[in-house]
N, C-alpha and C positions, 0 to 999 in steps of 0.2 A: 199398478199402471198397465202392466204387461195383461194380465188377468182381466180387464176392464175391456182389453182391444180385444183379445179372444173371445172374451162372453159377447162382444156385442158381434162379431164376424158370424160369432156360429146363432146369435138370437138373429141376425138379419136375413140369416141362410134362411132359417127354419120360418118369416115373415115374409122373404120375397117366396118364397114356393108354397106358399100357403094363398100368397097372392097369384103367384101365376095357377095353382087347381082352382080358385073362385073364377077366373075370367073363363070365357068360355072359348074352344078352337084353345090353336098348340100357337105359343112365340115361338119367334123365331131370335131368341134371343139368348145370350150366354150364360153360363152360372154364372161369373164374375158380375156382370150386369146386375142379375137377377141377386146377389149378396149387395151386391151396393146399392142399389133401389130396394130390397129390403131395410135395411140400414137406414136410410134417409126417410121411405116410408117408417118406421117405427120413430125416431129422433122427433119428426113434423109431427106422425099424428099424437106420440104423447105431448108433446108440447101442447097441443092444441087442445084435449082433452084436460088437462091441468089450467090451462086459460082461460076454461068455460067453469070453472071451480070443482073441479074433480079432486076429493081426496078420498085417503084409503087409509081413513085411522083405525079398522078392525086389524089391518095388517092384512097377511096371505098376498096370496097370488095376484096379480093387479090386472082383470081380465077384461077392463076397457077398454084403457091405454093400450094392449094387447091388439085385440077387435079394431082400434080404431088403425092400430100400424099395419094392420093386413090393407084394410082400406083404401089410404095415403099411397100404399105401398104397389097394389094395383091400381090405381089411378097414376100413378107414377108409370107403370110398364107400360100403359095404355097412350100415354103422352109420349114415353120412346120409341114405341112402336111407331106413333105418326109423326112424330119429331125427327126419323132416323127413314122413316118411308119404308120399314120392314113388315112384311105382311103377314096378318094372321092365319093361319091354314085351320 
C-alpha cells in the first residue's frame, strides 16, 4: 500500500514536469501542484485511454496510457493557471 503511494508520488513528479517542459513559457506554479496535477493528469488520462479499449497484452512498458498522462496532465496546469489567474511568463 505504502509502495503504491510512493510509486505514484514520484510517477506524478516525473508526468507533471514532463507536462510543464511540453507547454510553452515558464508556470508559475509549485512542485507540489505540479506532483499533484501530474498525479491526476496520469489517473484521468489512463482511465481514458483504457475506456477507448486500450490494452497491453504484449506486456512491457505501457507508453500510451503514459503519453496520454503528460497530456491530461498539461491541460490540467493550463486550466490552474487560468483557474488561479497565475501567469505564464
Amino acid at each position: 500500500m505504502i509502495g503504491t503511494i510512493i510509486g505514484a508520488i514520484i510517477v506524478g513528479a516525473i508526468i507533471g514536469a514532463l507536462a510543464r517542459l511540453v507547454l510553452p513559457g515558464r508556470q508559475s506554479i509549485s512542485t507540489a501542484v505540479t506532483v499533484i496535477l501530474g498525479i491526476l493528469g496520469s489517473l484521468v488520462g489512463s482511465w481514458l485511454v483504457y475506456q477507448l479499449g486500450y490494452n497491453n497484452d504484449n506486456g512491457g512498458f505501457k507508453f500510451i496510457p503514459f503519453l496520454a498522462g503528460i497530456v491530461v496532465a498539461a491541460l490540467l496546469i493550463v486550466g490552474y493557471g487560468m483557474a488561479t489567474g497565475k501567469k505564464q511568463v
